[in-house]
N, C-alpha and C positions, 0 to 999 in steps of 0.2 A: 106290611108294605108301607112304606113313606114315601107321599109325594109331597115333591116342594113345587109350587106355582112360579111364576115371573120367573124364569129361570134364564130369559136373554135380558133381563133387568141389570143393572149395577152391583142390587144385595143380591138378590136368587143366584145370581149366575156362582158369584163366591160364595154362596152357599153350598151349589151344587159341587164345585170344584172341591172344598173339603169333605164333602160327602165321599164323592167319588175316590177319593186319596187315602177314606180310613185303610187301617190293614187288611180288614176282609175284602177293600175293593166296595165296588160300588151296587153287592149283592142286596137286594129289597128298598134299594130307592129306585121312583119314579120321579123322571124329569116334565112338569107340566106349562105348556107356553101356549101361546095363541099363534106361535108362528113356529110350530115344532121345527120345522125346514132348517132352522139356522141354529139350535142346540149343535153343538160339537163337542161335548165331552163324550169320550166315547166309552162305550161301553154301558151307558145309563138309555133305558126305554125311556122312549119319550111320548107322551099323550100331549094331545089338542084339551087346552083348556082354556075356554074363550068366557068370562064372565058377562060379557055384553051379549054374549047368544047362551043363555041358560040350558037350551037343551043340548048342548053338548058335553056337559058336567054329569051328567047321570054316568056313562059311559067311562071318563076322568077317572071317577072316582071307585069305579066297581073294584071291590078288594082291598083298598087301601084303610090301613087301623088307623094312621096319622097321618093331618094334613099340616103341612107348615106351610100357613096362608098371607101369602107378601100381600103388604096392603097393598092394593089393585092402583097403584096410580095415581095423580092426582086430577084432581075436576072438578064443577060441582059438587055439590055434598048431595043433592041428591041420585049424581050420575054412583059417586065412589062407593055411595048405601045401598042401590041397588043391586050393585057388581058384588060387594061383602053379603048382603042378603041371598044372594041366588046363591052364591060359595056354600054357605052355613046351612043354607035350606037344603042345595044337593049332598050336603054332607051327611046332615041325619038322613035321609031318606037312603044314603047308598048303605048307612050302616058305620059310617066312622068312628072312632070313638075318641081321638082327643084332636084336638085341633091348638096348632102353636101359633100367633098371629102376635108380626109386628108391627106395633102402634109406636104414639108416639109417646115422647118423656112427657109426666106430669108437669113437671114446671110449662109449656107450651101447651097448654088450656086456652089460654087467651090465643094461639094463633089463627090466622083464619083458616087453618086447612088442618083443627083440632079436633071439629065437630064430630065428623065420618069416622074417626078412630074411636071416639069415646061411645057412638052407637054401636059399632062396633063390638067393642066389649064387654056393654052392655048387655046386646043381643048373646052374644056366647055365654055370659053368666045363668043366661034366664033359659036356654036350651034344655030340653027337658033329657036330652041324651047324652051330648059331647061332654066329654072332662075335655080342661083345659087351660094352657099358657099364655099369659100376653108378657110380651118382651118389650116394655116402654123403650123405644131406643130415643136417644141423644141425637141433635144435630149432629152431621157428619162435617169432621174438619175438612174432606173435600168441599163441601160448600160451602164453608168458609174461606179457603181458599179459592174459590170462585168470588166470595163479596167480596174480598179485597184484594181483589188483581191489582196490580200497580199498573198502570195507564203508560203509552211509548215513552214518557218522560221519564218514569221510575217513581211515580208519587200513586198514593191510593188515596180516593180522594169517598170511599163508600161513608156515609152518615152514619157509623158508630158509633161517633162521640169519645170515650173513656169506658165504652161498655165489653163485657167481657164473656166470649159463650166456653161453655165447658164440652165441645167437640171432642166426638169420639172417631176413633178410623172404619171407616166401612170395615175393615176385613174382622177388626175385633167382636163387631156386629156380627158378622156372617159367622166366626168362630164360635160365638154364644150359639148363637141360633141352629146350625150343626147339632153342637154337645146337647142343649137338649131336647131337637127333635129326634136326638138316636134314641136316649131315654127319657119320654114323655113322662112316665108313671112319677120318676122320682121329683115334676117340678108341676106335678096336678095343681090345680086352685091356683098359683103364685101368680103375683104381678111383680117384674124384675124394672127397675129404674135402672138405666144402660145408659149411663152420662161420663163425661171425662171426670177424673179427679182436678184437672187441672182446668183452671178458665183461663182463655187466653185470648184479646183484644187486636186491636188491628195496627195498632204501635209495636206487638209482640213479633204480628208476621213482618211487619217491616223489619224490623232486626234482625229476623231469621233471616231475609230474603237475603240482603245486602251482607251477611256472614256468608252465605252458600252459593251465592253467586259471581261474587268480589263488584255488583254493580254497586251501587246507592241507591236504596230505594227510602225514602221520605211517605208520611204520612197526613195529609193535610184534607182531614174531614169535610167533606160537603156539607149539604141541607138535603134532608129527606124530600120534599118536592124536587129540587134538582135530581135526584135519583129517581124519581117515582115516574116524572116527565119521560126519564131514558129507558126504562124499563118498559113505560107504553111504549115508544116510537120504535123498539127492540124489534116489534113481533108478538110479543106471547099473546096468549091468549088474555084475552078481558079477566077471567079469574085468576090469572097470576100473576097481574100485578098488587091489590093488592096484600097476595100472600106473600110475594118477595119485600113489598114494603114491609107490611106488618113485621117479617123476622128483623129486618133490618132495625126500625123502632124498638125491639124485643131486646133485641140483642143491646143496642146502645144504651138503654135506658136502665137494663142490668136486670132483667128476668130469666135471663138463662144462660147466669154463671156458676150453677151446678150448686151440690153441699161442699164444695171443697175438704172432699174426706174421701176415702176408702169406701167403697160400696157395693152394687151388686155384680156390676161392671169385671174386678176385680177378680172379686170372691167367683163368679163363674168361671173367666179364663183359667184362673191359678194361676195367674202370674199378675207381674203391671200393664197395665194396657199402655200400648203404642203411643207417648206422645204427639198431640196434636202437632204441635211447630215442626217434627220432623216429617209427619204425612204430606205437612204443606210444601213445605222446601223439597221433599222428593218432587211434589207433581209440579210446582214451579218451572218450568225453564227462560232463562238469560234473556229470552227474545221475547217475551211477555207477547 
C-alpha cells in the first residue's frame, strides 16, 4: 500500500492525479490530507493525516509499505521538524518500510527554508528501519512566474538583477515522484537532484510574455529592500518574508541557475522535461 500525504497541496494533489490514472487504476494507493473532506479524485481511500496532531498517524499509516512524504509545508523550522519528526517516527513504529520525501535541490542550502529539509534527511538516513528516497526538487517555474509578474503597466520590476534560476514544472515533479513511489525498491539509498536543464531569468519571461500575449511587457529591476518592504505590507507571515527575499537574492545573484546539463530530472521522466518559459506563459494571462 502507498500513501501519499498533502494530497490538497499543489504537488500531492498531481501526484495523486497520476497515481490515480496509472493503467491499473488507482488500486493500493492511499490518499492522506488533514482535510480528507475536500480530496476528490475519486476512487482513492482517503485517511486523516494531520502532522501537527501526531496521534492521528498511528491509524494513517497502518498497512501502508510506502510513504511518499510531501514536505509538510512551510514554517518555522522548528514547526516543519516536528511535523517531519512525528511522520518518520509514526512511520517506523506502524512498520513502513521505505519512505520517498521531497526536499529540496542542493544548490538552495543557503535558503532560509533549507534547514527542515536537510534534517529531514538526515533523520531518514540514520532510521534504524526505513529504506529510503529523497527527490531534491528544483524551484518551481510557477514561482517564478509568480516573482516576476509584470505589474498593470506591463513591466517586472522583481530584484533579479541578470540572475538566472533553473525552474522545473510542478507536474514534471509530481511525474518523478509517482514513477518512483510505484517502485521504491529500484531507487533505495538515492538522492535525485530535480532541477531544469535550462536556467532562465526574468528578461527571458519578459520575452516570453510579450510573444504569447501580443502585450509589451519590459523588464526593469527594482532593489531588494523595495521588495522586501512589499512582501512585509503583503500579509505573509513574519517567516516569509525573509524566505521570499532570500530566493529572490538567490536567484539574482546566480545560485540557482542549475548544472546546465542533462541530469536526474531527465533521466527519470525519459523524456525532456517541460520547458520553463512555456509553464510561465501558459499560467500568465493578458490581464496580469
Amino acid at each position: 500500500m502507498l500513501l501519499v500525504t498533502g494530497v490538497n497541496g499543489g504537488l500531492g494533489s498531481l501526484v495523486l492525479e497520476r497515481l490515480a490514472g496509472r493503467p491499473g487504476g488507482p488500486e493500493g494507493v492511499l490518499a492522506g490530507s488533514r482535510t480528507p473532506e475536500r480530496v476528490t479524485v475519486a476512487g482513492v481511500p482517503v485517511r486523516k493525516v494531520d502532522f501537527d496532531r501526531p496521534e492521528t498517524l498511528a491509524e494513517a499509516f497502518t498497512g501502508v509499505r510506502t510513504l511518499l512524504l510531501v514536505s509538510a509545508g512551510y514554517g518555522e523550522d522548528d514547526v516543519v521538524i516536528a511535523r517531519h519528526r512525528a511522520a518518520i517516527e509514526a512511520a517506523e513504529r506502524a512498520g513502513v518500510e521505505h519512505v520517498v520525501y521531497t526536499s529540496l535541490s542542493g544548490d538552495g542550502d543557503h535558503l532560509a527554508y533549507a534547514l527542515a529539509h536537510r534534517w529531514t534527511e538526515r533523520r531518514l538516513r540514520e532510521s534504524a528501519t526505513l529504506r529510503w528516497t529523497i527527490l531534491r526538487n528544483g524551484l518551481y517555474a510557477e514561482l517564478l512566474a509568480f516573482l516576476a509578474r509584470p505589474d498593470a503597466d506591463g513591466v517586472i520590476t522583481a530584484p533579479l538583477a541578470d540572475g538566472r534560476l533553473a525552474a522545473v514544472a510542478r507536474e514534471d515533479l509530481a511525474e518523478v515522484a509517482a514513477k518512483v513511489a510505484s517502485a521504491p525498491a529500484e531507487h533505495a539509498g538515492r538522492v535525485y537532484e530535480l532541477v531544469g536543464e535550462e536556467a532562465v531569468g526574468a528578461a527571458d519571461v519578459a520575452a516570453a510574455l510579450t510573444r504569447t500575449t501580443g502585450r509589451p511587457v519590459e523588464y526593469r529591476p527594482g532593489a531588494l529592500a523595495q521588495a522586501r518592504a512589499a512582501i512585509a505590507a503583503s500579509g505573509a507571515e513574519s517567516f516569509q518574508v525573509p524566505m521570499v527575499a532570500g530566493t529572490l537574492s538567490s536567484i539574482a545573484h546566480g545560485f540557482l541557475a542549475g548544472p546546465g546539463k542533462p541530469g536526474d530530472l531527465a533521466a527519470l521522466l525519459g523524456r525532456t522535461p517541460r520547458p520553463a518559459l512555456e509553464v510561465i506563459a501558459a499560467g500568465t494571462d493578458a490581464a496580469w
